[in-house]
N, C-alpha and C positions, 0 to 999 in steps of 0.2 A: 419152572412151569410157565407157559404161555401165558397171554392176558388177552380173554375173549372181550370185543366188544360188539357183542352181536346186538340186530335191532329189538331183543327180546330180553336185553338184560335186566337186571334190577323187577321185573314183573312177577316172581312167584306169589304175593300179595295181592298185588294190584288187578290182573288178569284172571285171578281165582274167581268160580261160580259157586252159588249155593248148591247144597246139594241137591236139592230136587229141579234146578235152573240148568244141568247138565245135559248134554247131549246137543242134538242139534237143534237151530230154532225153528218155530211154527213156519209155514211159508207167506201168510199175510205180513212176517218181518222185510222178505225180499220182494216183496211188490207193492211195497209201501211209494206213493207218490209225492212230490215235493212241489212247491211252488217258489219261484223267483223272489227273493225277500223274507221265505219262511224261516225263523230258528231253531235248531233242531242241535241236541243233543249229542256230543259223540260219547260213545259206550260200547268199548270195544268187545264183542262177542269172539272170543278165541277158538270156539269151536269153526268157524270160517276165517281162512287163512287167508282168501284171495281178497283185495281190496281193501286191507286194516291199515287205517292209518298210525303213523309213528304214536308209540307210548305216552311221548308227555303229550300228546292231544287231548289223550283218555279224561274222560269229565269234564271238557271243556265244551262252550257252547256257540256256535257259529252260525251266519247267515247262508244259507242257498243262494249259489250266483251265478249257479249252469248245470246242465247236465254232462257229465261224457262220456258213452258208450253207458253202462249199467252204472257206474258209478256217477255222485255228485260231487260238483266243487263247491265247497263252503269258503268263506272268510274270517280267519280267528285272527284276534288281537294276541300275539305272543310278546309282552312286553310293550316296548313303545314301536315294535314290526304286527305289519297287517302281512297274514300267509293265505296263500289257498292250499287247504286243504282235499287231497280227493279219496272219496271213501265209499265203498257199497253202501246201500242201503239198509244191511243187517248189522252194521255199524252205528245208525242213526236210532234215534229217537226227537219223534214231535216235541216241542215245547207246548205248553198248555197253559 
């Protein structure tokens, strides 16, 4: 038997929604605006496939460092590596 190591492995868990979180998001998710230095939340919404950043991002929490085209680049510390990460906005959530 083959050995798949697709970008979506290990996530039957982790990418699961509540039940009534299901479907697709409101659209104030996707036109949510960010500012340079803001922290913001990754929280990968699987119902949108375009724009989701890699799995072990999921629940980590990053600064805003640009924009590019619909998506943001954020900055995560992975370890003792700083990464940019880029992700739509339906991907995000404000820090509070």
């Amino acid at each position: 038997m083959a050995h798949h190591n697709g970008p979506r492995k290990k996530t039957r868990y982790k990418f699961k929604k509540e039940l009534r979180q299901r479907g697709l998001p409101p659209v104030t998710s996707v036109i949510q605006q960010f500012e340079v230095g803001d922290k913001v939340h990754i929280v990968v919404n699987t119902s949108v496939q375009k724009g989701m950043p890699h799995r072990r991002f999921h629940g980590l929490t990053g600064t805003v460092i640009g924009k590019r085209g619909r998506a943001w680049m954020l900055s995560i510390h992975d370890g003792n590596a700083e990464k940019t990460v880029i992700a739509r906005p339906q991907h995000l959530k404000a820090q509070k």
